[in-house]
ZADRENLUM-193512 format. One record per atom (N, C-alpha, C, CB): atom name; x, y, z; residue number from 1; residue in one letter. Coordinates in pm, whole numbers. Atoms other than C-alpha are relative to their C-alpha. Glycine has a CB too. Example, Ala and Ser with C-alpha at 12.3 -4.5 7.8 and 13.67 -1.06 7.14 Angstrom:
2
<N,<89,-119,0>,1,A>
<CA,<1230,-450,780>,1,A>
<C,<90,120,0>,1,A>
<CB,<-99,3,125>,1,A>
<N,<-82,-119,-6>,2,S>
<CA,<1367,-106,714>,2,S>
<C,<-77,109,73>,2,S>
<CB,<41,46,-142>,2,S>
end
This chain:
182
<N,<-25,64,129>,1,X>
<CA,<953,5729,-2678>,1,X>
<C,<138,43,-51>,1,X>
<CB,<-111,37,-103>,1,X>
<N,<-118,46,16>,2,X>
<CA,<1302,5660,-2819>,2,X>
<C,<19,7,-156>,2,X>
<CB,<15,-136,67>,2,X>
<N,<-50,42,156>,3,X>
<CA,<1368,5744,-3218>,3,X>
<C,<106,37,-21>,3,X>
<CB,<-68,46,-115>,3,X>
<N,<-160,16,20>,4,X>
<CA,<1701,5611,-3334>,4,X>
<C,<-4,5,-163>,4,X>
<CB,<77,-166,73>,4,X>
<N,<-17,-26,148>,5,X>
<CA,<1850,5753,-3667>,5,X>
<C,<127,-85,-5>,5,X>
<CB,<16,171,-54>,5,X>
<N,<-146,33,12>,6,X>
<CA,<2178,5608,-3819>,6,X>
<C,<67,129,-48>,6,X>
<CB,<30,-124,-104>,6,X>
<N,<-121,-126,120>,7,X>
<CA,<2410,5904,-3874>,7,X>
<C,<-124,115,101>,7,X>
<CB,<-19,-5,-294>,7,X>
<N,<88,-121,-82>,8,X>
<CA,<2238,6262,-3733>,8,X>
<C,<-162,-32,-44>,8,X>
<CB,<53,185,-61>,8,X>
<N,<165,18,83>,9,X>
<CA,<1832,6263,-3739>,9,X>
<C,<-17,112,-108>,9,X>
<CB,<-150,24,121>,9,X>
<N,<64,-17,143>,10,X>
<CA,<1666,6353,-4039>,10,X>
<C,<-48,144,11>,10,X>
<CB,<-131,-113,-37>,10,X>
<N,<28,-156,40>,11,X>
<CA,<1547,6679,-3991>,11,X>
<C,<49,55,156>,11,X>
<CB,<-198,45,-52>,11,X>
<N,<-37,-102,-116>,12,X>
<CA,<1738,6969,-3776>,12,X>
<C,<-58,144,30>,12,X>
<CB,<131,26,-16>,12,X>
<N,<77,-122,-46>,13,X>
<CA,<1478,7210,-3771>,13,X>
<C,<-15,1,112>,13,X>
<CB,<-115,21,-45>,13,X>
<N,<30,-25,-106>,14,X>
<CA,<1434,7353,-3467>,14,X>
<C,<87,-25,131>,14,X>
<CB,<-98,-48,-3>,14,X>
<N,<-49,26,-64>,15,X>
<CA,<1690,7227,-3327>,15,X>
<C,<116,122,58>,15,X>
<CB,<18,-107,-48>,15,X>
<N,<-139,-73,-39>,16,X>
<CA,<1980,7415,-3095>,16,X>
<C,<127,-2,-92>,16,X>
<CB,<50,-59,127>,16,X>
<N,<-84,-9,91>,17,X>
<CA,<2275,7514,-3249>,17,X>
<C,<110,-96,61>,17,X>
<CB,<36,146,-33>,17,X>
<N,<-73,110,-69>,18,X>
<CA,<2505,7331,-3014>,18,X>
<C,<0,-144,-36>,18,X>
<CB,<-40,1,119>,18,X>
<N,<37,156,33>,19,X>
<CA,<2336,7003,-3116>,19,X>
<C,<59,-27,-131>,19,X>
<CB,<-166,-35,-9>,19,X>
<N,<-21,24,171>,20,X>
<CA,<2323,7065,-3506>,20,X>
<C,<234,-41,26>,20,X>
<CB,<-70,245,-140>,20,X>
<N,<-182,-47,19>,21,X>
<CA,<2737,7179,-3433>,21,X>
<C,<51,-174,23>,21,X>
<CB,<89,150,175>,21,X>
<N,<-1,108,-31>,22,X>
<CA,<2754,6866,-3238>,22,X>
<C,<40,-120,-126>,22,X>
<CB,<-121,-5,61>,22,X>
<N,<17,86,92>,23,X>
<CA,<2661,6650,-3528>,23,X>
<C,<111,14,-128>,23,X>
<CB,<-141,16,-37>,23,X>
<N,<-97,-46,107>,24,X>
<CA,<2886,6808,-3808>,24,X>
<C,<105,1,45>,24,X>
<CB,<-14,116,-59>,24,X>
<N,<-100,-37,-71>,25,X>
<CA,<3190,6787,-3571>,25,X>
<C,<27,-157,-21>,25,X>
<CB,<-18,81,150>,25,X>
<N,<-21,137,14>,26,X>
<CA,<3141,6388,-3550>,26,X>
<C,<-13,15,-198>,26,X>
<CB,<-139,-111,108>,26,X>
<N,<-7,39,133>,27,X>
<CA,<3055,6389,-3947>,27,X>
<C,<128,10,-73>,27,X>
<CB,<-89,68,-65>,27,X>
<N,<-182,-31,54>,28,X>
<CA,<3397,6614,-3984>,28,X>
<C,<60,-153,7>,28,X>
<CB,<118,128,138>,28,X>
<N,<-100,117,-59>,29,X>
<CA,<3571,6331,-3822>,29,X>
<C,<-19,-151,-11>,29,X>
<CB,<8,16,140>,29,X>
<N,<8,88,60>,30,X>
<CA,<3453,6078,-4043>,30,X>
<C,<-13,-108,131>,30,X>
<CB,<107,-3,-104>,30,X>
<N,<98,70,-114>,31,X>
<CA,<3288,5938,-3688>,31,X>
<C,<-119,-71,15>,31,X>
<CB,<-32,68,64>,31,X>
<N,<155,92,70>,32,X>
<CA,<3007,5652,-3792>,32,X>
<C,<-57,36,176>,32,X>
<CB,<23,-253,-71>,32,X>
<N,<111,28,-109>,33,X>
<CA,<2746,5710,-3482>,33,X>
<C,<-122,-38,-86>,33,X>
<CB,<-35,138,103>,33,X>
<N,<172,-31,0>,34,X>
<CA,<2383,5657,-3417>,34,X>
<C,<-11,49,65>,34,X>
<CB,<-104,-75,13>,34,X>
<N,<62,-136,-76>,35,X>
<CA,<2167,5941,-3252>,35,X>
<C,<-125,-64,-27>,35,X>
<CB,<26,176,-63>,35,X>
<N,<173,30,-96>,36,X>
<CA,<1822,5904,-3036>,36,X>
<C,<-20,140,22>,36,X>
<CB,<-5,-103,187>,36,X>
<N,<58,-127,-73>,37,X>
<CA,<1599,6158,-2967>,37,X>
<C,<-98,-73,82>,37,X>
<CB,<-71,125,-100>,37,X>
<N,<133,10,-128>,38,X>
<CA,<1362,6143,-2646>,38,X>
<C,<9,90,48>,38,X>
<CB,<-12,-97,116>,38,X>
<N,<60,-85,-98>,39,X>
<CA,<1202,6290,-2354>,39,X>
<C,<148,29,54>,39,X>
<CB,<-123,-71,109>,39,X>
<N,<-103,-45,-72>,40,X>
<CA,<1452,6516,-2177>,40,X>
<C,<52,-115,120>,40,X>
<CB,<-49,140,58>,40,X>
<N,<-35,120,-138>,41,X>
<CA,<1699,6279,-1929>,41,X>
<C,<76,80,56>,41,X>
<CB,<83,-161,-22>,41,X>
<N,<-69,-60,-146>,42,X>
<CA,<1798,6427,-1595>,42,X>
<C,<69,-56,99>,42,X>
<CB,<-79,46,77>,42,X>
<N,<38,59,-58>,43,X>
<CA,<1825,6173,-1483>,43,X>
<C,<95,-153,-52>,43,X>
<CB,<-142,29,-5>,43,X>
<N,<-86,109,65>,44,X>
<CA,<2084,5844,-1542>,44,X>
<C,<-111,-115,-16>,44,X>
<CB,<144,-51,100>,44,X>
<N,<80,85,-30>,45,X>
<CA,<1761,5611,-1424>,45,X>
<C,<-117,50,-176>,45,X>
<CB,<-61,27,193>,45,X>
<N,<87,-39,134>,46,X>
<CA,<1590,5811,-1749>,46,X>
<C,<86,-28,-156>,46,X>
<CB,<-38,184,13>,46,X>
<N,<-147,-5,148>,47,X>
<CA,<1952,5745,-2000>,47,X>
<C,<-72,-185,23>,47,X>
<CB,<281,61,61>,47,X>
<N,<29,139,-40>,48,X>
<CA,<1802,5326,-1908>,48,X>
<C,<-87,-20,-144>,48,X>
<CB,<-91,-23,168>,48,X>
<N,<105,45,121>,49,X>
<CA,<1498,5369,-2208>,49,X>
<C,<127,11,-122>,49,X>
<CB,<-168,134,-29>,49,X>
<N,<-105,-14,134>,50,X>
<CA,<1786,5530,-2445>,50,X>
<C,<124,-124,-27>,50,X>
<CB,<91,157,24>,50,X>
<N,<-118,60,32>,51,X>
<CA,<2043,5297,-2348>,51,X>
<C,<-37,-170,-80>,51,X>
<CB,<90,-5,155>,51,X>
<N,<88,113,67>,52,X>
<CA,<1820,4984,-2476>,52,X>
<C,<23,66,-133>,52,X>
<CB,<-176,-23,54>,52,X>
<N,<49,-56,148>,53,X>
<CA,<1744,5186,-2792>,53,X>
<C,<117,5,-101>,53,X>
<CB,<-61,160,10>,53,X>
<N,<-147,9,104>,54,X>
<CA,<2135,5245,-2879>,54,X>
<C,<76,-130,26>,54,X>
<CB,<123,132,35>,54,X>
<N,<-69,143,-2>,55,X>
<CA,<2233,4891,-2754>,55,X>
<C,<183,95,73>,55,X>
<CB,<2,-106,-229>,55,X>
<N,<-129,-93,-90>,56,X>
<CA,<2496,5115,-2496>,56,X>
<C,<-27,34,132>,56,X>
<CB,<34,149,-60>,56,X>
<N,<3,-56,-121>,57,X>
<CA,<2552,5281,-2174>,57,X>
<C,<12,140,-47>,57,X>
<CB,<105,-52,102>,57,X>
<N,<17,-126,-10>,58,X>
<CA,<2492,5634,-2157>,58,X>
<C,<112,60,82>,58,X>
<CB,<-126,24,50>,58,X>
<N,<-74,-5,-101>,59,X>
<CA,<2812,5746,-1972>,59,X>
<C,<-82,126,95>,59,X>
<CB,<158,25,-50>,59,X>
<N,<39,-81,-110>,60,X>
<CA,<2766,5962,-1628>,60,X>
<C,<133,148,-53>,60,X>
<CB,<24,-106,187>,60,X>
<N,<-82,-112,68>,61,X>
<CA,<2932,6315,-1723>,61,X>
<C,<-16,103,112>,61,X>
<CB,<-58,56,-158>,61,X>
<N,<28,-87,-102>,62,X>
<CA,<2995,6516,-1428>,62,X>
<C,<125,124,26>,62,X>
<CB,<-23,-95,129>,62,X>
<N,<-110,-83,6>,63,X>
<CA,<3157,6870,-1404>,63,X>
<C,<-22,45,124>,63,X>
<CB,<14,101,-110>,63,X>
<N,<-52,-38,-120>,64,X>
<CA,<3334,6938,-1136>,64,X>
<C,<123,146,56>,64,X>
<CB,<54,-126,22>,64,X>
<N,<-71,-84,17>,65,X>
<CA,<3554,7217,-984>,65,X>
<C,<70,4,171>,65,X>
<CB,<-80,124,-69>,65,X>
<N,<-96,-37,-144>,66,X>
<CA,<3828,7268,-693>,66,X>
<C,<-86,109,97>,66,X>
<CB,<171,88,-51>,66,X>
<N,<115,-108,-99>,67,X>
<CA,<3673,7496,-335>,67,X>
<C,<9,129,-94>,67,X>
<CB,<64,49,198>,67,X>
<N,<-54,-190,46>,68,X>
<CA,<3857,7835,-517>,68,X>
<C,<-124,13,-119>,68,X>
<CB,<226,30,-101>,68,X>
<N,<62,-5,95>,69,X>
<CA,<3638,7737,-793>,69,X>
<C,<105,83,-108>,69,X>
<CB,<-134,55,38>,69,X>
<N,<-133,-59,38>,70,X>
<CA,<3989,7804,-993>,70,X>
<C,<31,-89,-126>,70,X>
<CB,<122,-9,127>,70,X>
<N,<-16,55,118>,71,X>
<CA,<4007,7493,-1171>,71,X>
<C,<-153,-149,-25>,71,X>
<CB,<187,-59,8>,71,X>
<N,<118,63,59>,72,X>
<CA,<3732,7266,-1378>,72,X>
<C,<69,-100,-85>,72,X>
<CB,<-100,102,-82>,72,X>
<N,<-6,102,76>,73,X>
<CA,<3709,6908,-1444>,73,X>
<C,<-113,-64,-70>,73,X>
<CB,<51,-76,64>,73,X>
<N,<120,30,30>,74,X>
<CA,<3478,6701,-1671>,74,X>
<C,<63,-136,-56>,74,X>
<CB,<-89,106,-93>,74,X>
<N,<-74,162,-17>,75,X>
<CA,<3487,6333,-1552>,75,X>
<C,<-106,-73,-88>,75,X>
<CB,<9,-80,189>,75,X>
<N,<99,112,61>,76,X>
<CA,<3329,6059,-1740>,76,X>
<C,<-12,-140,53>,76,X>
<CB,<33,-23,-136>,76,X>
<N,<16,76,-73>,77,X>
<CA,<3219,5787,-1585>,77,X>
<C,<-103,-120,-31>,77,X>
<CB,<-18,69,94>,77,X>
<N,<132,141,49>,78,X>
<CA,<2986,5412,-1665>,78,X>
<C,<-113,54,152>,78,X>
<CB,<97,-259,24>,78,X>
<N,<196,-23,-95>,79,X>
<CA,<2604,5493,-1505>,79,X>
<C,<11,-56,100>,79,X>
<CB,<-162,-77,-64>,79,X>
<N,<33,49,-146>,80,X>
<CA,<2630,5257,-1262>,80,X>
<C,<108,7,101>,80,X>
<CB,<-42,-143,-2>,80,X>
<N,<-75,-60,-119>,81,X>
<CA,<2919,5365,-1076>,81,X>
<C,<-9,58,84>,81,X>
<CB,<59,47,-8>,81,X>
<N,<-12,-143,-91>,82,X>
<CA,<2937,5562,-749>,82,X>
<C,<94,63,-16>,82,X>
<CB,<1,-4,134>,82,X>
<N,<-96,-73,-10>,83,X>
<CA,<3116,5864,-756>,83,X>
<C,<20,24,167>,83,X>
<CB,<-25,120,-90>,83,X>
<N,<-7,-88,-131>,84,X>
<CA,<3296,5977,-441>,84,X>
<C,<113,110,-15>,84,X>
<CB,<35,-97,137>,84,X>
<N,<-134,-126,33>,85,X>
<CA,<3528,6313,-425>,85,X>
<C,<103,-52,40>,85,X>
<CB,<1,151,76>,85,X>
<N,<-109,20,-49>,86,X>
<CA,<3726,6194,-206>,86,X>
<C,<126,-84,-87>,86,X>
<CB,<-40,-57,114>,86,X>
<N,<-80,54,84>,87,X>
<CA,<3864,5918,-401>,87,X>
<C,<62,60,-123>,87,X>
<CB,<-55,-90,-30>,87,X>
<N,<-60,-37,136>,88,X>
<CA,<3892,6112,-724>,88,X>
<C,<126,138,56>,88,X>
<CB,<-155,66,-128>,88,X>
<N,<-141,-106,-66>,89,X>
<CA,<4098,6426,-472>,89,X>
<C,<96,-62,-43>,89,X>
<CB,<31,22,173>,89,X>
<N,<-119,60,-44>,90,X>
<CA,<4340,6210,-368>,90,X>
<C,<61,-33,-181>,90,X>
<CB,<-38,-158,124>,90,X>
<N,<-93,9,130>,91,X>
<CA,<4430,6091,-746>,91,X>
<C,<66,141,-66>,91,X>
<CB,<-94,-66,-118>,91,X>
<N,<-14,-153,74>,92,X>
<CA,<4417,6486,-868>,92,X>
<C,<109,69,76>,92,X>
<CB,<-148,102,9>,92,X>
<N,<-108,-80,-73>,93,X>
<CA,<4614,6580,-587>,93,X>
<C,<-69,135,18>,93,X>
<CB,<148,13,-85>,93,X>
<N,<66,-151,-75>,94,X>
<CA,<4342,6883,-486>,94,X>
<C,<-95,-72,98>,94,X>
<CB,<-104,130,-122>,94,X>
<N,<41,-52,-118>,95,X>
<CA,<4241,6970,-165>,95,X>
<C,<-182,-102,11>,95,X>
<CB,<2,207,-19>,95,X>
<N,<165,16,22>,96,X>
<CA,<3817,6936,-218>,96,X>
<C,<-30,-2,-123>,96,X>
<CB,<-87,106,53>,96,X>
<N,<91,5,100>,97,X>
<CA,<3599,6855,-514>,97,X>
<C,<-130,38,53>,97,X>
<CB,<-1,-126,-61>,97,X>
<N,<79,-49,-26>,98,X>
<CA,<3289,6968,-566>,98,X>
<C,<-109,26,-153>,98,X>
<CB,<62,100,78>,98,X>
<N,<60,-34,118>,99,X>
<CA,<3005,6996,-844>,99,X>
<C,<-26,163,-18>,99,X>
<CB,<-127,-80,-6>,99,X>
<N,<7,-150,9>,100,X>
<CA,<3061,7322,-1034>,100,X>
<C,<-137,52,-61>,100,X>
<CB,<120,53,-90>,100,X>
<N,<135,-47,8>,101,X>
<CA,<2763,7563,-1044>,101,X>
<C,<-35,16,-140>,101,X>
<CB,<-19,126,73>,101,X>
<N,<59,-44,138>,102,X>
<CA,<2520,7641,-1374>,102,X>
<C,<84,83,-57>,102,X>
<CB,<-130,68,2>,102,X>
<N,<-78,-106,57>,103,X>
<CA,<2713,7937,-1416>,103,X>
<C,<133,-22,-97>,103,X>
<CB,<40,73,112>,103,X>
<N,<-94,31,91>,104,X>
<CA,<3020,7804,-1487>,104,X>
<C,<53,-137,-78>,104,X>
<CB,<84,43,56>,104,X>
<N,<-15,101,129>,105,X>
<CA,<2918,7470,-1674>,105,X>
<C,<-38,154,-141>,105,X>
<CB,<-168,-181,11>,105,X>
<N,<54,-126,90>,106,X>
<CA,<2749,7800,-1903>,106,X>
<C,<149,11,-81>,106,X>
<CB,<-56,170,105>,106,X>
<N,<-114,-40,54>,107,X>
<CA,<3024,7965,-1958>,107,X>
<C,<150,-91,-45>,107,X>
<CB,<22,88,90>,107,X>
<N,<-117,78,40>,108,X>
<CA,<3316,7692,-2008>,108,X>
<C,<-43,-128,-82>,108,X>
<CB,<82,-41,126>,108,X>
<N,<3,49,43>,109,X>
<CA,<3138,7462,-2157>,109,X>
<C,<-180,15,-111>,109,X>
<CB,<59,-78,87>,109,X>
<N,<132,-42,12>,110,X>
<CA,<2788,7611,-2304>,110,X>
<C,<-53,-101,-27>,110,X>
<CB,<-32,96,-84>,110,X>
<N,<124,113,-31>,111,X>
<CA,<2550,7358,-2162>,111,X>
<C,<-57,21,123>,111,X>
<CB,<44,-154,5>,111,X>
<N,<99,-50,-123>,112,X>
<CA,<2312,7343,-1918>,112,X>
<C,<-12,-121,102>,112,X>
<CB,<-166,44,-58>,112,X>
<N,<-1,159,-82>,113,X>
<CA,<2255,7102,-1605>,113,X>
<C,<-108,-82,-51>,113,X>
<CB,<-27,6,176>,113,X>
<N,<81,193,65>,114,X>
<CA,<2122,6698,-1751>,114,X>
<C,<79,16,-96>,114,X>
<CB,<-203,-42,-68>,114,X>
<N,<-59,26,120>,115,X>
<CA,<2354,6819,-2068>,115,X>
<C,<117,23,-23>,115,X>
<CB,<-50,46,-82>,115,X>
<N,<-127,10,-12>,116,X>
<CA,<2685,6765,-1966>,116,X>
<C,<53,-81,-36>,116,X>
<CB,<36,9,83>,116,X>
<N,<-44,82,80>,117,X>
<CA,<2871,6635,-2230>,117,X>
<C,<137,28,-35>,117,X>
<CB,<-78,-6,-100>,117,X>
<N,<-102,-51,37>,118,X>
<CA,<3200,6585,-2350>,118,X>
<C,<17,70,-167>,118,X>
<CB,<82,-105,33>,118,X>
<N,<22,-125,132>,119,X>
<CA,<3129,6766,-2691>,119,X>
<C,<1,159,31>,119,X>
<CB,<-157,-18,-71>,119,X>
<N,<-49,-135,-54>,120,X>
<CA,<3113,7094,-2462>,120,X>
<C,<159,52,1>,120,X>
<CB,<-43,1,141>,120,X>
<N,<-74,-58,3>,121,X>
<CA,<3420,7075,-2460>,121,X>
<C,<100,114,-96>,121,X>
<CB,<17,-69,34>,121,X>
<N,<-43,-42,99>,122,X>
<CA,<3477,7221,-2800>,122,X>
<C,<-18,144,-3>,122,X>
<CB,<-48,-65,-96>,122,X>
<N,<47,-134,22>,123,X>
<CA,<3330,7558,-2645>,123,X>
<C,<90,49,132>,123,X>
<CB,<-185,24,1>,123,X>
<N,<-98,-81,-89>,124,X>
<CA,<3614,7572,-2385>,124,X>
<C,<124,21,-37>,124,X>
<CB,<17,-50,118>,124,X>
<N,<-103,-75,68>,125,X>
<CA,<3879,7827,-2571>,125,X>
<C,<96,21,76>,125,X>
<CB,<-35,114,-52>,125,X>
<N,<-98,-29,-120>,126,X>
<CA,<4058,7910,-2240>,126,X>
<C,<59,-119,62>,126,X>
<CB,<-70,74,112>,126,X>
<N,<-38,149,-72>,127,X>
<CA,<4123,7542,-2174>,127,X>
<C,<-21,-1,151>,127,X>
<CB,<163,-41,-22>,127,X>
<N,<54,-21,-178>,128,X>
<CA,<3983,7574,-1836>,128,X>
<C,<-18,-164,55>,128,X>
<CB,<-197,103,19>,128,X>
<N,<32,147,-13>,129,X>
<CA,<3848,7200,-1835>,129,X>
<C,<81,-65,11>,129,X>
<CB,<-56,-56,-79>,129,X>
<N,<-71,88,33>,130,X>
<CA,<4022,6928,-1755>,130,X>
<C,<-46,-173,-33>,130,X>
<CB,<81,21,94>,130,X>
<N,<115,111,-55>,131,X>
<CA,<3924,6565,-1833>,131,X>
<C,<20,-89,25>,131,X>
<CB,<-89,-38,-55>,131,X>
<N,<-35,106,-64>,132,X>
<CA,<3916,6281,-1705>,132,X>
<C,<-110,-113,-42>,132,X>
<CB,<12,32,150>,132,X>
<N,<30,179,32>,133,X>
<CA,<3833,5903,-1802>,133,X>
<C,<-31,-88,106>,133,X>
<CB,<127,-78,-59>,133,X>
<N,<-63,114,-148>,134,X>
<CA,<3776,5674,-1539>,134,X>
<C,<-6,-153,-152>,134,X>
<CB,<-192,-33,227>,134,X>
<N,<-46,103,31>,135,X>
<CA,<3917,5347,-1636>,135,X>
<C,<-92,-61,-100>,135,X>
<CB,<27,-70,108>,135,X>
<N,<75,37,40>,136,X>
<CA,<3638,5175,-1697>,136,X>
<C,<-97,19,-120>,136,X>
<CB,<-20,-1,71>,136,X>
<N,<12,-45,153>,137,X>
<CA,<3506,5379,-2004>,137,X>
<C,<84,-29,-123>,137,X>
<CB,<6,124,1>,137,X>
<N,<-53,33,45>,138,X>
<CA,<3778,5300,-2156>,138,X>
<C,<22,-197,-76>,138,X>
<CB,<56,71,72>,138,X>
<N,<-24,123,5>,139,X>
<CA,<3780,4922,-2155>,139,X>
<C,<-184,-14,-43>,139,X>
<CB,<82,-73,154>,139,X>
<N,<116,31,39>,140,X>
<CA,<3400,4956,-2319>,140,X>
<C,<-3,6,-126>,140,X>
<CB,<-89,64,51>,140,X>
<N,<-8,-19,121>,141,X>
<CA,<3317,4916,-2694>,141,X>
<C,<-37,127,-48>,141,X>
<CB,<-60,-87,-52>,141,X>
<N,<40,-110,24>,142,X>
<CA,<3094,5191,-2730>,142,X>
<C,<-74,75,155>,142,X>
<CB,<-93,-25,-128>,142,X>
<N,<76,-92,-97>,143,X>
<CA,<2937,5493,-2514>,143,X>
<C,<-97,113,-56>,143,X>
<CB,<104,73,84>,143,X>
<N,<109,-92,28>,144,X>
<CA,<2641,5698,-2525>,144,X>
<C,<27,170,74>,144,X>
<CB,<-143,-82,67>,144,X>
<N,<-62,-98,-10>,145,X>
<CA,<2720,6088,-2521>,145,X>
<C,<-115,101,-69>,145,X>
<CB,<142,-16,-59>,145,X>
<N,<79,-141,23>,146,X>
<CA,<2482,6414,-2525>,146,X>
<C,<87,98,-100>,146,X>
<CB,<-24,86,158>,146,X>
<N,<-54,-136,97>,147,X>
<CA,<2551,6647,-2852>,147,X>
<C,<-78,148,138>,147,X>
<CB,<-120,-2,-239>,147,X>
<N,<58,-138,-89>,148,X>
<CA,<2502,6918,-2562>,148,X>
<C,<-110,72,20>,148,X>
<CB,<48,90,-24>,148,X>
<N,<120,-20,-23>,149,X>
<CA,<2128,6888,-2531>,149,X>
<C,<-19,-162,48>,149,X>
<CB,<-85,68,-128>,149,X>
<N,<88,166,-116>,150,X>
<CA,<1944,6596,-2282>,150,X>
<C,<-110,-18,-66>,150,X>
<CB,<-66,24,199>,150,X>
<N,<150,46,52>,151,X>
<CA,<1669,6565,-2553>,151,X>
<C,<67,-76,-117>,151,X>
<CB,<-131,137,-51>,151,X>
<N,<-44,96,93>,152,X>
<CA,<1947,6365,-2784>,152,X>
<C,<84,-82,54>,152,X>
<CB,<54,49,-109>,152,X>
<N,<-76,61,23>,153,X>
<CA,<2173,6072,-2776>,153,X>
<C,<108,-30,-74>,153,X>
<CB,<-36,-37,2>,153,X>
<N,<-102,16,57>,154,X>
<CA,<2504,6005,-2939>,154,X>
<C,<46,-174,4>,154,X>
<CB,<91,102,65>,154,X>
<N,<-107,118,-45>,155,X>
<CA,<2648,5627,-2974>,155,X>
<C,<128,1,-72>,155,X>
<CB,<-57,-146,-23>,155,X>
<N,<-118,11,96>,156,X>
<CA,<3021,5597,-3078>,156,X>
<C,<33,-94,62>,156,X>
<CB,<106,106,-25>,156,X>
<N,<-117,27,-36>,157,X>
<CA,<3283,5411,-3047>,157,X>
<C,<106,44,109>,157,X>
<CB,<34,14,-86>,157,X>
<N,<-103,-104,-41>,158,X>
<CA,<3548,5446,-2803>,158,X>
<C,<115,12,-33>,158,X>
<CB,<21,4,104>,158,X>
<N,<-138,-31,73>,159,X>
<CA,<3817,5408,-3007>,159,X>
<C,<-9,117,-70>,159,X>
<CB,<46,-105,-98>,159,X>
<N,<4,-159,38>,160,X>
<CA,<3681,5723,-3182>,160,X>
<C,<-15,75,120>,160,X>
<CB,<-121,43,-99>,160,X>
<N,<-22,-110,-59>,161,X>
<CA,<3622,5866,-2903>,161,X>
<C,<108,78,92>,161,X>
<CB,<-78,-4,42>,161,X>
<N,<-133,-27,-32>,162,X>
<CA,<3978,5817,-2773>,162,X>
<C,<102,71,-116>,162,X>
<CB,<52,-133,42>,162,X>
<N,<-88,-23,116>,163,X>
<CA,<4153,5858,-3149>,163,X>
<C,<-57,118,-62>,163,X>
<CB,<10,-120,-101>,163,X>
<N,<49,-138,63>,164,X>
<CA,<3934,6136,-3289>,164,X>
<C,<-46,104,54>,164,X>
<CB,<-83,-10,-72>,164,X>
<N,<83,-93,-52>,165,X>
<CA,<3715,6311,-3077>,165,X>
<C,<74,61,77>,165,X>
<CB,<-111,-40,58>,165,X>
<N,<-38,-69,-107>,166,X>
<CA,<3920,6367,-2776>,166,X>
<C,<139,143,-69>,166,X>
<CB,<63,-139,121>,166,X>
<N,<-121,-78,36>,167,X>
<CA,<4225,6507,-2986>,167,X>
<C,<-69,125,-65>,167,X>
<CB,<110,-83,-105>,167,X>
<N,<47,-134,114>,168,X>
<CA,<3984,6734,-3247>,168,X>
<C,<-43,111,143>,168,X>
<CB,<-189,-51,-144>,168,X>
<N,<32,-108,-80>,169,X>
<CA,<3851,6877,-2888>,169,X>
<C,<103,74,56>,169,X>
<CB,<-75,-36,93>,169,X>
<N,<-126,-57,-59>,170,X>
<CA,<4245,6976,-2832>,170,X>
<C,<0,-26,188>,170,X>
<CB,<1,184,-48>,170,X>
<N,<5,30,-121>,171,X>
<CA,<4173,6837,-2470>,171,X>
<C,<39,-151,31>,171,X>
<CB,<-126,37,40>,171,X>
<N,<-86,90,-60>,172,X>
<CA,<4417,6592,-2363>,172,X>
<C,<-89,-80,83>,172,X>
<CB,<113,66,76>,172,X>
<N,<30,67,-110>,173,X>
<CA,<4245,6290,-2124>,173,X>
<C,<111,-23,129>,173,X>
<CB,<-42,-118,-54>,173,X>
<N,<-70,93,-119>,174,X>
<CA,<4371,6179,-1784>,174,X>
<C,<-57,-100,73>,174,X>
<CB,<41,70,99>,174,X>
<N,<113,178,-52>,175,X>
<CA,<4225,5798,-1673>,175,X>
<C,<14,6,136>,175,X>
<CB,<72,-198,-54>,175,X>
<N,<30,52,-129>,176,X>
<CA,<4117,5750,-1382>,176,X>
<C,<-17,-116,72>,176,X>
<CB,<-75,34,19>,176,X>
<N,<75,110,-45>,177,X>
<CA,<4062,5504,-1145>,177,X>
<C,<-86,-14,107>,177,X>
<CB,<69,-79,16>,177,X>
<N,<118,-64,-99>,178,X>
<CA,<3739,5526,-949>,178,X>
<C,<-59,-172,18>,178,X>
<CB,<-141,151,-93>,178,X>
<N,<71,163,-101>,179,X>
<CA,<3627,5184,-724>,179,X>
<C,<-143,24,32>,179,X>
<CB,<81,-37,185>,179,X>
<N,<152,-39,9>,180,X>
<CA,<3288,5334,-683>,180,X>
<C,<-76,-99,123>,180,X>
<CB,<-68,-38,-175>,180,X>
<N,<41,91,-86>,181,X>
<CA,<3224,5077,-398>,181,X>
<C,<-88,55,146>,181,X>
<CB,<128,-72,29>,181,X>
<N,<59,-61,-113>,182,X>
<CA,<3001,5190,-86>,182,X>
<C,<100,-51,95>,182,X>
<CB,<-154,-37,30>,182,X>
end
């Protein structure tokens, strides 16, 4: 089950602090969303009930990191895309990609794996992250985005989330272009 508030839901009891932060970060930034709560999604085939509910796509949010495990990206990507490394190497100009471990989504971005969001990024001080757009997010009206828990939804804009969000997270984008084709 799928309940959609306009603006943050109605009561934040109980909730993580990450989330609540979440929410007051878009309110700062005079950022109109709607927010869903449901069953935990692990799952992009599980972001399908939410994405009905916000009238959106749920983007794919995947953190990644070079072999040295030295440097950390966090790509965004439309659900139904394939990712492949290879293709995204060759644009980055490194060696191997690779999905980076629990440990250090934790620590650079405090979230956990299903709640990899670009709102984490507001908890990486060392600028460690880098991020990346693929194309195609860009050229969408709105996108669906985890306040850094997989038991909520976010819908914005992406003009806020190009004009406000990305700059208040002091993390520069770089667009991608990912063909996703088998």
């Amino acid at each position: 089950m799928v309940t959609v508030y306009n603006g943050k839901p109605n009561n934040l009891e109980g909730r993580e602090q990450k989330e609540i932060s979440s929410y007051g970060l878009l309110d700062e930034l005079n950022i109109d969303y709607i927010s869903a709560d449901h069953e935990s999604a692990m799952t992009m085939e599980a972001c399908q009930e939410i994405d009905k509910a916000l009238d959106t796509n749920i983007c794919k949010n995947l953190f990644l990191c070079n072999r040295q495990e030295t440097q950390f990206y966090l790509l965004l990507i439309p659900d139904g895309k394939k990712f492949k490394t290879k293709e995204l190497s060759s644009q980055l100009g490194v060696a191997r990609l690779s999905f980076a471990n629990a440990e250090h989504m934790q620590k650079h971005l405090n979230i956990t794996p299903g709640s990899v969001s670009i709102m984490g990024l507001k908890y990486d001080n060392e600028d460690c992250v880098r991020l990346l757009i693929d194309e195609d997010i860009l050229k969408q009206k709105t996108v669906g985005i985890h306040p850094c828990v997989n038991t909520s939804c976010v819908k914005i804009s992406v003009e806020d989330l190009i004009n406000k969000l990305v700059p208040a997270l002091k993390h520069p984008y770089t667009k991608v272009t990912l063909i996703g084709e088998e």
